[in-house]
C-alpha positions as CSV (number, residue, x, y, z in Angstrom):
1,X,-63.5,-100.9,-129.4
2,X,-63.0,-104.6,-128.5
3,X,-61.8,-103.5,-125.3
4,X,-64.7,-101.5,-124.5
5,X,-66.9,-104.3,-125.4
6,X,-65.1,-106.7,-123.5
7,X,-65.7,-104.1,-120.1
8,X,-69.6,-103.3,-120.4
9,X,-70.0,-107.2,-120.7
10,X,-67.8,-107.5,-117.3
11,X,-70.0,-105.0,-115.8
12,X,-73.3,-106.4,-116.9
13,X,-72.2,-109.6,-115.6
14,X,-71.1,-108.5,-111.8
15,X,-75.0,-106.7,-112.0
16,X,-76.7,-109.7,-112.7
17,X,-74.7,-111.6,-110.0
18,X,-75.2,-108.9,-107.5
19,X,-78.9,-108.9,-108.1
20,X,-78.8,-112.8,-108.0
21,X,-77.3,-112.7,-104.9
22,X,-79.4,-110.3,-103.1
23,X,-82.8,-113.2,-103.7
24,X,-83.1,-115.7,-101.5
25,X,-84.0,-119.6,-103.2
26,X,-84.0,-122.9,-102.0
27,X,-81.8,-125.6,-102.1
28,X,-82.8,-129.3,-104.3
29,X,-84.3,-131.1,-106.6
30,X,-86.1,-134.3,-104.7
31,X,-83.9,-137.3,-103.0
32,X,-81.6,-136.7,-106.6
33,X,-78.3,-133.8,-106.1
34,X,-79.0,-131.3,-109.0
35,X,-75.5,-131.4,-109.3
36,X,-71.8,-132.8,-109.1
37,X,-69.0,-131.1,-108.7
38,X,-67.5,-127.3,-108.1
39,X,-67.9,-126.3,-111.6
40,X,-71.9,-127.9,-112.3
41,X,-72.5,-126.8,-108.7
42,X,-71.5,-122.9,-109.7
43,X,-73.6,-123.3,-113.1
44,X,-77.1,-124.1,-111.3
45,X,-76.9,-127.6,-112.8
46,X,-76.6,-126.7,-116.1
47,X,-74.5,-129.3,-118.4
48,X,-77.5,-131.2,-120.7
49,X,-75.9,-129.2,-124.3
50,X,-73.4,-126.7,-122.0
51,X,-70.3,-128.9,-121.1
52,X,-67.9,-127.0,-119.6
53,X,-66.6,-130.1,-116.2
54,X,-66.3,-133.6,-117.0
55,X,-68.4,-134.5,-114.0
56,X,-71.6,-132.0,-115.3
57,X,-71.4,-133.4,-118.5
58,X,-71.0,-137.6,-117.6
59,X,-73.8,-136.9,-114.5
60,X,-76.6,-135.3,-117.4
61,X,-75.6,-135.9,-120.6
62,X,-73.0,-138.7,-121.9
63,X,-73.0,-137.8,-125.2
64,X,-71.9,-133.6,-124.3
65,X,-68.0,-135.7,-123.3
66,X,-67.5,-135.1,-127.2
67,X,-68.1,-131.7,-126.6
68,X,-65.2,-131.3,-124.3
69,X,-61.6,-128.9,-125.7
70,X,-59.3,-131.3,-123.7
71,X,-59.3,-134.6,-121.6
72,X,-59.4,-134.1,-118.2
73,X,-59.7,-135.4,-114.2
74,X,-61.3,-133.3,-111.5
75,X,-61.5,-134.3,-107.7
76,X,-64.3,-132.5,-105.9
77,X,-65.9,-131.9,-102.6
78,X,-69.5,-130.6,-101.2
79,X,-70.7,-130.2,-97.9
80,X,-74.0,-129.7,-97.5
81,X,-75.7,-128.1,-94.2
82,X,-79.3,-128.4,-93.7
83,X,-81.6,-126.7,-91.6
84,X,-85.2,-128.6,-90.7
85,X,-88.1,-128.0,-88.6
86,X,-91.4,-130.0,-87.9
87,X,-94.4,-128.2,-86.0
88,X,-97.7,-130.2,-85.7
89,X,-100.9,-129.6,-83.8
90,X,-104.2,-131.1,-82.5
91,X,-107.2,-129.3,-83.4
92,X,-109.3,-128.3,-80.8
93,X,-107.0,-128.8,-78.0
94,X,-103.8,-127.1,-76.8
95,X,-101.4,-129.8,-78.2
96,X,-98.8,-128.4,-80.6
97,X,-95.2,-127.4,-80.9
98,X,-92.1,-127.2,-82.6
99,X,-88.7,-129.0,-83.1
100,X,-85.8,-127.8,-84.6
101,X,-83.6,-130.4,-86.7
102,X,-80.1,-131.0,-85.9
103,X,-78.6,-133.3,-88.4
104,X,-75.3,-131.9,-89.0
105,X,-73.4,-131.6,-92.3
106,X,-73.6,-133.7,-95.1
107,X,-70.9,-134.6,-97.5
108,X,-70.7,-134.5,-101.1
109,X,-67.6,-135.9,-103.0
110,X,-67.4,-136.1,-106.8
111,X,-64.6,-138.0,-109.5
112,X,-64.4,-137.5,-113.1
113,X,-62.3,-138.3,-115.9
114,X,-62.9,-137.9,-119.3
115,X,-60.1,-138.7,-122.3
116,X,-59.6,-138.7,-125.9
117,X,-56.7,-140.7,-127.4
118,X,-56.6,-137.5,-129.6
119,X,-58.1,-134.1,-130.9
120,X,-59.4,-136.0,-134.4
121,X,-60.5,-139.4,-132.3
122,X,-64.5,-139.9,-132.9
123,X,-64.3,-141.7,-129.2
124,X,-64.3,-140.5,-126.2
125,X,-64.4,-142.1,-122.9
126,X,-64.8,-141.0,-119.5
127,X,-65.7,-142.1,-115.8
128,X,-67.7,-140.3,-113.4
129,X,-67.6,-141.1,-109.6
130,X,-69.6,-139.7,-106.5
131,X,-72.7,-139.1,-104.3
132,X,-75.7,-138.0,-106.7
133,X,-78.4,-138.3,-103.9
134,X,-78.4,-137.8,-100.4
135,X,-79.9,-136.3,-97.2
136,X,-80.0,-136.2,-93.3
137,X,-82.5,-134.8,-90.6
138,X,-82.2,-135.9,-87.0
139,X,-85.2,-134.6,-84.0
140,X,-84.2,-134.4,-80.4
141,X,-86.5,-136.2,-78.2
142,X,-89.4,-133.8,-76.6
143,X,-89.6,-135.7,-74.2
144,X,-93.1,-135.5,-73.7
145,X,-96.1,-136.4,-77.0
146,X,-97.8,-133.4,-75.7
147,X,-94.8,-131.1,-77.0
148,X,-95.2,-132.2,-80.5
149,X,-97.6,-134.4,-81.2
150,X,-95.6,-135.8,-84.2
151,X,-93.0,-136.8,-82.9
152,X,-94.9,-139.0,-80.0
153,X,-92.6,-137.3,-77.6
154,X,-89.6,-139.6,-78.9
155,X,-86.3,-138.5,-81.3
156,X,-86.6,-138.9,-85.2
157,X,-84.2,-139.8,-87.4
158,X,-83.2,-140.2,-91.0
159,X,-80.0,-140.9,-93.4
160,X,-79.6,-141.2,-97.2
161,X,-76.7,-141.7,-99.1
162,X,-76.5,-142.5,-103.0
163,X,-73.4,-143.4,-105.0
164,X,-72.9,-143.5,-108.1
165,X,-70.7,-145.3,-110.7
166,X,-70.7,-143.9,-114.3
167,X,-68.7,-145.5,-116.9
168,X,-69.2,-143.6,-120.3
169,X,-68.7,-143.8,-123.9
170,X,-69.4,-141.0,-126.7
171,X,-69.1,-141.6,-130.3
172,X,-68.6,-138.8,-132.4
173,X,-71.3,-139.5,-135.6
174,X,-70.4,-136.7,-137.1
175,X,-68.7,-133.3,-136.8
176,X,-72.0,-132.1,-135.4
177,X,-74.0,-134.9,-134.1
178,X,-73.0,-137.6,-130.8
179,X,-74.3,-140.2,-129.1
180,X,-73.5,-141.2,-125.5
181,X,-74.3,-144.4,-123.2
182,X,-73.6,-145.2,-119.9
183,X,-74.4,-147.8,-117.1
184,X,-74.8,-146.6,-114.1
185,X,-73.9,-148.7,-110.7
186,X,-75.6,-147.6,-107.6
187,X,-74.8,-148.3,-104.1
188,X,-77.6,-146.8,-101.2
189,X,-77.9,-146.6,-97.8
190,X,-81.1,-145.6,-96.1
191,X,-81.7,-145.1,-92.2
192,X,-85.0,-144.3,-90.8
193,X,-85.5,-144.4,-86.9
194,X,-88.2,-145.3,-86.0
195,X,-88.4,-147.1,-89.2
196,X,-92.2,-146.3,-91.4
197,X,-92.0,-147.7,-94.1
198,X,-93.6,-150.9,-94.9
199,X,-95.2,-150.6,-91.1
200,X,-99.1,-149.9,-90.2
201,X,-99.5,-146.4,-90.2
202,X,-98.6,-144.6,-87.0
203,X,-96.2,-147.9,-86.0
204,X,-92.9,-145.8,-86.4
205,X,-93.4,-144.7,-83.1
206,X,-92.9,-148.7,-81.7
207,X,-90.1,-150.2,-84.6
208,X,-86.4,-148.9,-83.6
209,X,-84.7,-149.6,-87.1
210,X,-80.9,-150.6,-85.4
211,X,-79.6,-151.9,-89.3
212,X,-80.3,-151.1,-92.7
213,X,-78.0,-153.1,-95.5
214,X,-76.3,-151.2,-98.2
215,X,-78.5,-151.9,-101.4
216,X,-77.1,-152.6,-104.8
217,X,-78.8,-151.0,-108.1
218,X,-78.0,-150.4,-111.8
219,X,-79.9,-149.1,-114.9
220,X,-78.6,-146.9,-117.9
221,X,-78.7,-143.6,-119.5
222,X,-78.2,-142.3,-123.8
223,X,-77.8,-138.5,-124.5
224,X,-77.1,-137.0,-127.9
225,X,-75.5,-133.9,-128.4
226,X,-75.4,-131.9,-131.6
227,X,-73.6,-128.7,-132.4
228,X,-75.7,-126.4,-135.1
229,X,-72.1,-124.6,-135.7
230,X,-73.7,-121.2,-135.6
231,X,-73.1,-121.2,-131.5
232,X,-76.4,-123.0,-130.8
233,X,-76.0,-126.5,-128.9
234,X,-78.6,-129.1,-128.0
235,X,-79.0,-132.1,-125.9
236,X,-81.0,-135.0,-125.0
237,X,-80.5,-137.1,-122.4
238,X,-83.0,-140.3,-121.3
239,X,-81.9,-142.2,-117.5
240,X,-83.7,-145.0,-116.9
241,X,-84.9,-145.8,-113.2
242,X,-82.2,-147.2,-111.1
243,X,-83.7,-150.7,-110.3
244,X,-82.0,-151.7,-106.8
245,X,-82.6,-154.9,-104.8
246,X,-84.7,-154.4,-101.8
247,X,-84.0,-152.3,-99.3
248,X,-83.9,-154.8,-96.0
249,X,-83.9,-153.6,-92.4
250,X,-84.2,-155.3,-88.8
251,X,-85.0,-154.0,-85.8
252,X,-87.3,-154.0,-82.1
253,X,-90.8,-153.3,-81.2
254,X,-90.0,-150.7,-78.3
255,X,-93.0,-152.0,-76.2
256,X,-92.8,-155.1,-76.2
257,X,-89.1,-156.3,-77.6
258,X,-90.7,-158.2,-80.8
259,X,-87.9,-158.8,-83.5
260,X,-88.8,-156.7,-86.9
261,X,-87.1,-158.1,-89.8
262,X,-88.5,-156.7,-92.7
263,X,-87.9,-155.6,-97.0
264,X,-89.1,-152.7,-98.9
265,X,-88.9,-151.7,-102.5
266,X,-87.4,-148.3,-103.5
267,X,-85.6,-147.5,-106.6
268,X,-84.8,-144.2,-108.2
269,X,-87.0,-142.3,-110.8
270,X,-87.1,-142.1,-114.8
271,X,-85.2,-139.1,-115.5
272,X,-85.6,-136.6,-118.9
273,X,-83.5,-133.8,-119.4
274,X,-83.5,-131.6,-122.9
275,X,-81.0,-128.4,-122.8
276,X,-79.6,-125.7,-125.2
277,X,-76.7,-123.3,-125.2
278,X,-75.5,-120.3,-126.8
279,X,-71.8,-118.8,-126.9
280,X,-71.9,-116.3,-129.7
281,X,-71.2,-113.2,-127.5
282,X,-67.5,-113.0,-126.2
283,X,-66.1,-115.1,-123.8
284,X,-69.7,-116.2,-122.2
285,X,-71.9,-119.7,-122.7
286,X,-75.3,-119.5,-122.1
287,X,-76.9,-122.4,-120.9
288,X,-80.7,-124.1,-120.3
289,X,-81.7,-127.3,-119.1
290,X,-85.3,-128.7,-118.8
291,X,-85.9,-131.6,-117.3
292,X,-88.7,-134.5,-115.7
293,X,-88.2,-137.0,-112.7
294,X,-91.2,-139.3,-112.8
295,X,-91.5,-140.3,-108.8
296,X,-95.2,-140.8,-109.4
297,X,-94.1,-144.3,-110.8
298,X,-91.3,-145.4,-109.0
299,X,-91.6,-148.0,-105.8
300,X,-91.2,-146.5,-103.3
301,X,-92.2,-143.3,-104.0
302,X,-95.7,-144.0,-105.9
303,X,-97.7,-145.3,-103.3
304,X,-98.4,-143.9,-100.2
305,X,-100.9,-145.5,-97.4
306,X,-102.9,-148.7,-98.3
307,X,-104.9,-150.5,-96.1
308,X,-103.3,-148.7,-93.1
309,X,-99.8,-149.7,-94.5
310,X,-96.9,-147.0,-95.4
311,X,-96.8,-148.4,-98.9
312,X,-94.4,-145.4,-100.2
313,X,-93.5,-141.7,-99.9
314,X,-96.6,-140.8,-102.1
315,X,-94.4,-138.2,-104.1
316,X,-95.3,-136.3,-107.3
317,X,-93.7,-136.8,-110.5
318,X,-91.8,-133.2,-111.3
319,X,-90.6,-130.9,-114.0
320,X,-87.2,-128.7,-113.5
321,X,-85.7,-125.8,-115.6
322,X,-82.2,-125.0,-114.3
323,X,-80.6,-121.9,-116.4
324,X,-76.8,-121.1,-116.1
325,X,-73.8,-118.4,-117.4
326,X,-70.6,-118.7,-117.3
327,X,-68.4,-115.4,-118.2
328,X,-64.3,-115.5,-119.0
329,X,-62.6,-112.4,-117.6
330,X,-59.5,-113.3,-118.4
331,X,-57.0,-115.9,-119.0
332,X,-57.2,-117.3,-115.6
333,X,-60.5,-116.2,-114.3
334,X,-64.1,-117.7,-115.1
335,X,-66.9,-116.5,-113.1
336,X,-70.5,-118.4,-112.9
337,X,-74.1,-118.1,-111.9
338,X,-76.6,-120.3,-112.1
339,X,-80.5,-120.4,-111.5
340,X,-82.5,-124.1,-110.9
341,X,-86.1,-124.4,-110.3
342,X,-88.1,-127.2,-109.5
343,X,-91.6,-128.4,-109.0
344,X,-92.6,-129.7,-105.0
345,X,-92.7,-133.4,-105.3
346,X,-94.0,-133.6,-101.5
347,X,-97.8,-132.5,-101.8
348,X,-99.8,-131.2,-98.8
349,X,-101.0,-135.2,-98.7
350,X,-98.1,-136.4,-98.0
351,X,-96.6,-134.3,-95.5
352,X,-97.0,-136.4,-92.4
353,X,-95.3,-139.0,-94.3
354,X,-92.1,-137.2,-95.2
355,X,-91.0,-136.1,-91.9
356,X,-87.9,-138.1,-91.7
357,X,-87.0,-136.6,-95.4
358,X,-88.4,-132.7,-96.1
359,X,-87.3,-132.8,-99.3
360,X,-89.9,-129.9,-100.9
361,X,-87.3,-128.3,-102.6
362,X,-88.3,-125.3,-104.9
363,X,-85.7,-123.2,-105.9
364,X,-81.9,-122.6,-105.8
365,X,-79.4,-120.1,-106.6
366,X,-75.4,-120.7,-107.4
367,X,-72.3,-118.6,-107.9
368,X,-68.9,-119.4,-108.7
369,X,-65.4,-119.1,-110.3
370,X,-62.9,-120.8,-111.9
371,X,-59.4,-120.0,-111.4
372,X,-56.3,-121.4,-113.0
373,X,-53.1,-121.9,-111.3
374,X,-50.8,-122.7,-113.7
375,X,-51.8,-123.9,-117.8
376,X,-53.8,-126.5,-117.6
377,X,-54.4,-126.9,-113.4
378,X,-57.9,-125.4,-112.5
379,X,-58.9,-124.4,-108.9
380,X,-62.9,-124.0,-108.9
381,X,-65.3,-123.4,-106.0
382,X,-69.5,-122.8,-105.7
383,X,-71.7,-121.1,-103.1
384,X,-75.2,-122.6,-102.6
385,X,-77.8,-120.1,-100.3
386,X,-80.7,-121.9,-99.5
387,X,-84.2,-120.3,-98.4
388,X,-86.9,-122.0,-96.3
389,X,-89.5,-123.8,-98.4
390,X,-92.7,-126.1,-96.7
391,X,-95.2,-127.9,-97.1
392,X,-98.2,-128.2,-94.5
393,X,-100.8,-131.3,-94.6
394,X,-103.0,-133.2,-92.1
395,X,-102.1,-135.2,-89.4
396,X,-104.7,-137.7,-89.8
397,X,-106.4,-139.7,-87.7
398,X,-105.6,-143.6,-86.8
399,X,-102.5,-142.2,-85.0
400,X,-102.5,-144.1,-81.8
401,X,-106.6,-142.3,-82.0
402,X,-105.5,-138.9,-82.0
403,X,-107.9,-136.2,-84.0
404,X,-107.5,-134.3,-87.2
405,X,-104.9,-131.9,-86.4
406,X,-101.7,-130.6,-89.2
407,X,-98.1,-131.2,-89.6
408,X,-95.9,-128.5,-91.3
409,X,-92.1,-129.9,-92.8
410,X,-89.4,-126.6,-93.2
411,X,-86.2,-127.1,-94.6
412,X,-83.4,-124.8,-96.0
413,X,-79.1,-125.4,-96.5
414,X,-76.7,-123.9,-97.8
415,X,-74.1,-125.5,-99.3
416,X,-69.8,-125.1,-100.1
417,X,-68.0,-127.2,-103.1
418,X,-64.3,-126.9,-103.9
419,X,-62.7,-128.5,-106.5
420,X,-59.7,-128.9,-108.8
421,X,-58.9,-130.2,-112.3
422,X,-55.9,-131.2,-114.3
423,X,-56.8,-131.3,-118.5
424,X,-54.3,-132.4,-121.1
């Protein structure tokens, strides 16, 4: 009989993931990664009361380390490839077209360790290590304004990459309850040619950013983690905004060579995240995350154009429910799928603004497996499919006096993570 059980619940599981597979979803969750690592990659994110990696649980929940069978340190890495598009128009004339992004693949490395002097020890400690934000999108020159009236007939370019230090603590309270803290050490990098931000509106055509300095920025998060003991889990996990110094940037007025040399405040967004799990039927965990990133009030994105200045991205605060499963075939086989929706932070507003960084993501979808090579050494490995999502707006006037016309932003990826753990 236990047999029998153990092969419809194979088989219902390979259905699901087949039927996953065969939907098409987007790829993100704002400027933030919805996930680190092979195993919270093949999840959908999942990790808030479902910790199954070190580097899911340290990245959304530093309280879950407790929850951890074995100490362990994983090495991962992602590579993300995106696919971008802008089209504007004129309205009432003939000016409009189309340009294809070209910005390559992006890289995604991850580090975790988590330990526990031993199995009765109410601490536990870990470190987590890696790229929690990041983007690219790079436009080929028109050549002409009249091709793309966007684009001013001139190449468009953008870069961001966000690492992340995470040095953790848990403290068991009890044999149900934990409580987590961590500090978290940020070091960005953002490129933006021609540079926006901070300029009159419709400037970016004339500043040629040629140097952007590496900003420092810290800030904290708390979690708690309790086990009910009847194979319910919860989780709670508050991340303060990342507070960086200002982003500074120098570069040239194309027309006429005048020396830009300039600052501009951007920092990364309160983040909430409240999740559950289940793993009362055999060999499978059940997992739910809900979460909020409030962009609406955090420089850099809050503002948007004031007093013909590029103030900020002018982004909407968001709410994200990522949902995950994770089935044990055998000893050395775990497979996973995960589901992770999310709000558009980029509204129809703001489109012209986010050009450089078409980051409307919607939806994603995730599968996965675990395989271990010897006791104790853990191969893992996640497939991301991507769908197009977009967002169209107006392309206002003020522009060097061009009319009311519309800008549309399209973005999809797909993305592969490999990685491997060693537990003791």
């Amino acid at each position: 009989m236990k047999t029998t059980s153990v092969f419809c619940w194979n088989i219902v599981f390979v259905l699901v993931l087949s039927l996953a597979i065969s939907n098409h979803f987007v790829y993100g969750q704002g400027v933030l990664l919805r996930s680190v690592g092979a195993v919270n990659d093949s999840i959908g994110s999942v990790a808030t009361a479902t910790p199954i990696d070190a580097a899911g649980a340290i990245y959304w929940n530093p309280a879950s380390i407790s929850g951890l069978e074995k100490s362990e340190i994983s090495f991962g890495i992602g590579v993300i490839m995106p696919k971008t598009r802008v089209s504007s128009s004129i309205e009432g004339t003939p000016i409009s077209g189309s340009t294809k992004g070209n910005a390559g693949s992006i890289p995604d490395p991850s580090m975790a360790f988590v330990w526990r002097r031993c199995p009765k020890s109410p601490v536990t400690f870990g470190l987590g290590l890696g790229a929690v934000g990041g983007a690219a999108s790079l436009y080929p020159s028109t050549g002409s304004p009249f091709d793309n009236p966007i684009l001013g007939g001139r190449a468009k370019s953008s870069t961001v990459i966000i690492m992340q230090v995470t040095p953790t603590v848990a403290y068991q309270v009890t044999d149900r309850l934990s409580i987590g803290v961590a500090p978290i050490i940020d070091l960005a990098s953002l490129s933006i040619n021609p540079m926006q931000l901070g300029q009159p509106l419709g400037a970016d055509y004339e500043v040629h950013n040629f140097g952007t300095r590496y900003a420092w920025g810290g800030g904290f998060q708390i979690g708690t983690y309790y086990d009910f003991k009847n194979h319910f889990k919860a989780g709670f996990m508050f991340k303060s905004p990342i507070w960086a110094e200002d982003l500074t940037y120098q570069g040239t007025k194309a027309v006429d060579g005048q020396v830009i040399d300039d600052k501009f405040d951007l920092n990364l967004p309160t983040t909430l995240s409240l999740g559950f799990s289940y793993d009362g039927i055999q060999d499978t965990i059940i997992g739910l995350d809900i979460r909020y990133f409030d962009y609406a009030h955090t420089a850099g994105f809050k503002k948007g154009v004031e007093n013909g200045v590029v103030r900020g991205l002018d982004w909407d605060s968001v709410t994200s429910i990522a949902v995950g499963v994770e089935r044990k075939l055998n000893r050395q086989l775990k497979l996973r799928m995960g589901y992770c929706w999310n709000e558009n932070p980029i509204p129809s507003r703001s489109a012209m603004l986010n050009v450089a960084a078409p980051l409307m993501m919607q939806h994603v979808l995730s599968v996965g497996a675990t395989y271990s090579i010897v006791k104790n050494l853990e191969f893992s490995f996640a497939y991301i499919h991507a769908f197009k999502a977009k967002t169209t707006g107006p392309f206002p006037t003020g522009m060097h006096g061009a009319p009311l016309g519309s800008v549309t932003n399209e973005v999809s990826a797909n993305m592969l993570s490999a990685g491997v753990a060693k537990k003791w």
